[in-house]
C-alpha positions as CSV (number, residue, x, y, z in Angstrom):
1,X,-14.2,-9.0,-6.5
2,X,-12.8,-7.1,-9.5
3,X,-15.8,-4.7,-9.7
4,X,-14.5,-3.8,-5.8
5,X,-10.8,-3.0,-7.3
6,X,-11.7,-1.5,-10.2
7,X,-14.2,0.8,-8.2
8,X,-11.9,1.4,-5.2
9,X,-9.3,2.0,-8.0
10,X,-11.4,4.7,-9.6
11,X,-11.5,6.3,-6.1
12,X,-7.5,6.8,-6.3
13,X,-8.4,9.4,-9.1
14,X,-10.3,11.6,-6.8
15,X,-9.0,10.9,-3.2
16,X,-5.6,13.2,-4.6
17,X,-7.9,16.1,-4.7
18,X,-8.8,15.8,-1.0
19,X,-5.2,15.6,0.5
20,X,-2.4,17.6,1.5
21,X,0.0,17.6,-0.9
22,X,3.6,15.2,-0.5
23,X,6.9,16.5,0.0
24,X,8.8,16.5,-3.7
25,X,10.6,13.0,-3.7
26,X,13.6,15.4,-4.3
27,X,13.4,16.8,-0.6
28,X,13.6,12.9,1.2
29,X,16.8,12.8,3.2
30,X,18.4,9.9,1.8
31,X,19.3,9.2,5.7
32,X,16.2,8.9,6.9
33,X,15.1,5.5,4.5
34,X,15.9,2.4,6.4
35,X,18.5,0.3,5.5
36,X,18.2,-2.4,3.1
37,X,21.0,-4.3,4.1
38,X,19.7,-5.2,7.4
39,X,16.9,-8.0,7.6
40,X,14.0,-7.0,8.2
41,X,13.6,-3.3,7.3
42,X,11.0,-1.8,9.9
43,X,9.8,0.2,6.7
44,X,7.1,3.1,7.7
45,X,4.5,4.9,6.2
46,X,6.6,7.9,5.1
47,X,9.0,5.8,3.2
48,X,6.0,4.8,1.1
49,X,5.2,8.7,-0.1
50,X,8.5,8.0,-1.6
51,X,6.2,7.5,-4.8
52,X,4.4,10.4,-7.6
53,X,1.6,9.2,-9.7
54,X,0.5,10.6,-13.1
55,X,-2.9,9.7,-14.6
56,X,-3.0,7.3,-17.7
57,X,-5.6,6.0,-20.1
58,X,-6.2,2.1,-19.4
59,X,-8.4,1.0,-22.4
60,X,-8.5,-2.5,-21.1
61,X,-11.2,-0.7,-18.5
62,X,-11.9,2.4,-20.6
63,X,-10.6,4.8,-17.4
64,X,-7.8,6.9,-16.6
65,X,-6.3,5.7,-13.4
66,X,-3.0,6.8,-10.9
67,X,0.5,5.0,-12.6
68,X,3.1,5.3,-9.6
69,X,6.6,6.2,-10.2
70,X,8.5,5.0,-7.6
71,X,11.6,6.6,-5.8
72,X,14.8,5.2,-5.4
73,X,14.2,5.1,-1.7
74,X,11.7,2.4,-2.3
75,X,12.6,0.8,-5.4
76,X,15.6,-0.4,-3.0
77,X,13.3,-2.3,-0.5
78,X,11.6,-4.1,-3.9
79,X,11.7,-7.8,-2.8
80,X,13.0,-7.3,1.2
81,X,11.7,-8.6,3.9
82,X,10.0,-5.4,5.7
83,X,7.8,-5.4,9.1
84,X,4.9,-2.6,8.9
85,X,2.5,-1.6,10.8
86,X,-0.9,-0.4,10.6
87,X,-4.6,-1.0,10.7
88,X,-6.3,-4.0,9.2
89,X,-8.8,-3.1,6.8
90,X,-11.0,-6.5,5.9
91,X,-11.7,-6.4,2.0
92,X,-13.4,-9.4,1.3
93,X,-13.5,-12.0,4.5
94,X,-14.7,-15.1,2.5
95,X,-11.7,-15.2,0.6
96,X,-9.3,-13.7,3.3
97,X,-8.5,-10.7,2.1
98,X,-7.1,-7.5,3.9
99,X,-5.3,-4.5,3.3
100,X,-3.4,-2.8,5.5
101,X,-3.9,1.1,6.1
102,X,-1.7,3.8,7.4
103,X,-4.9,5.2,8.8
104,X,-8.3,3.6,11.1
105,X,-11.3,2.5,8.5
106,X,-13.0,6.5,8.4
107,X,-9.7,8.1,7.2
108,X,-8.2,5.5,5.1
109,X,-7.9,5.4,1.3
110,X,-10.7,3.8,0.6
111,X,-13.1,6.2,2.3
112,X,-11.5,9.3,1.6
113,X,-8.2,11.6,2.7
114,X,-5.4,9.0,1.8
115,X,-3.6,8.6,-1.1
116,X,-3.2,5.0,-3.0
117,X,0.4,5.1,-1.0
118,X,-1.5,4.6,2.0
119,X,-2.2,1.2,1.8
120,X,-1.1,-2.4,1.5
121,X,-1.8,-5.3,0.1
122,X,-1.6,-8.5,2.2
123,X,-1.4,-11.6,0.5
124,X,-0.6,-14.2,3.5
125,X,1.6,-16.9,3.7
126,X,-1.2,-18.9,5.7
127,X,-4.7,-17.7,5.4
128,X,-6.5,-19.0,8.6
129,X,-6.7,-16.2,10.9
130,X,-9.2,-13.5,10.5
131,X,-8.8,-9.7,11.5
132,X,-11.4,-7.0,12.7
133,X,-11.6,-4.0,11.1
134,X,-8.7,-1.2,12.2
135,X,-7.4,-4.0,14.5
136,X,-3.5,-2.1,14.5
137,X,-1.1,-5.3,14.0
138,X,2.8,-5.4,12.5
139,X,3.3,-7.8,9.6
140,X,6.8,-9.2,8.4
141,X,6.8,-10.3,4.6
142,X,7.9,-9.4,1.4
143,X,7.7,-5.9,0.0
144,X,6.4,-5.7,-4.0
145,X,6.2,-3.1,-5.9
146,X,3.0,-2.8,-8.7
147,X,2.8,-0.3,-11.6
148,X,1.4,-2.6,-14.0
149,X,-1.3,-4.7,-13.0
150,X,-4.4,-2.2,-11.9
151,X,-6.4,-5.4,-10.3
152,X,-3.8,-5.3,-7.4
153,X,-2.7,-1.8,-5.0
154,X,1.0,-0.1,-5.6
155,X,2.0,-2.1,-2.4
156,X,2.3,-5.7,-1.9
157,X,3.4,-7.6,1.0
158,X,3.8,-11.4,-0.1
159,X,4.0,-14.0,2.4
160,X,2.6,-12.0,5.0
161,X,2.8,-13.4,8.8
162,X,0.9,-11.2,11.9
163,X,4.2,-10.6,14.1
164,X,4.1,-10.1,18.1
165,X,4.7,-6.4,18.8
């Protein structure tokens, strides 16, 4: 399991090359982030390119990898309750774990095209129902921010629950 991260983490220094690049954080209208105030935030995709990376040297793994700088935008939906959805991408199905990707399986992060802002981790608050890959399902939880721990993705949504759309 942590030879998948750290390999699919090595990926997110090459999968910049490959993509168009982002607006400048600078050029988000502020009106077009969702609220915080209301619970839950119906967060999208483009609120999470509210982010820049910049490569830095890990020597615990001996690799330079993508450190993300979040924007305010986001930094404000840090620990709310968000719904988002997108395509179910199965990481590991023993263990239950998915991630969930702006784009199907062939165009996600993982395989190419998509930046590390592209996906998300689910961590679920009940882990008995399994997913198929690119199923496209909406997921309530909370939103967590990661800049410091390189065994997990940028994006976290704790307590994850599959919502009816």
């Amino acid at each position: 399991m942590t030879r998948l991260l750290i390999a699919l983490l090595l990926v997110s220094l090459v999968a910049p090359a490959f993509r168009p690049a982002l607006p400048s954080v600078d050029r988000i209208n502020p009106g077009t982030l969702p609220s915080v105030a209301a619970e839950p935030v119906k967060l999208s995709w483009e609120v999470l390119r509210d982010v820049t990376f910049k490569k830095k040297w890990y020597a615990e793994e001996s690799v330079y990898m993508l450190y993300p700088t979040f924007g305010q935008g986001i930094q404000k939906l840090n620990g709310k309750t968000v719904d988002l959805t997108g395509y179910v991408l199965p990481v590991d199905l023993e263990s239950n774990v998915y991630v969930l990707s702006a784009f199907p399986y062939s165009a996600c992060f993982f395989c190419g095209g998509a930046g590390p802002e592209s996906v998300v981790s689910l961590k679920f608050k009940k882990t008995d129902k399994k997913f198929k890959t690119d199923e496209r399902r909406t997921f309530r939880g909370t939103l967590k921010l990661n800049a410091d721990n390189i065994y997990e993705l940028n994006y976290i949504l704790a307590d994850a629950e599959m919502i009816q759309q």
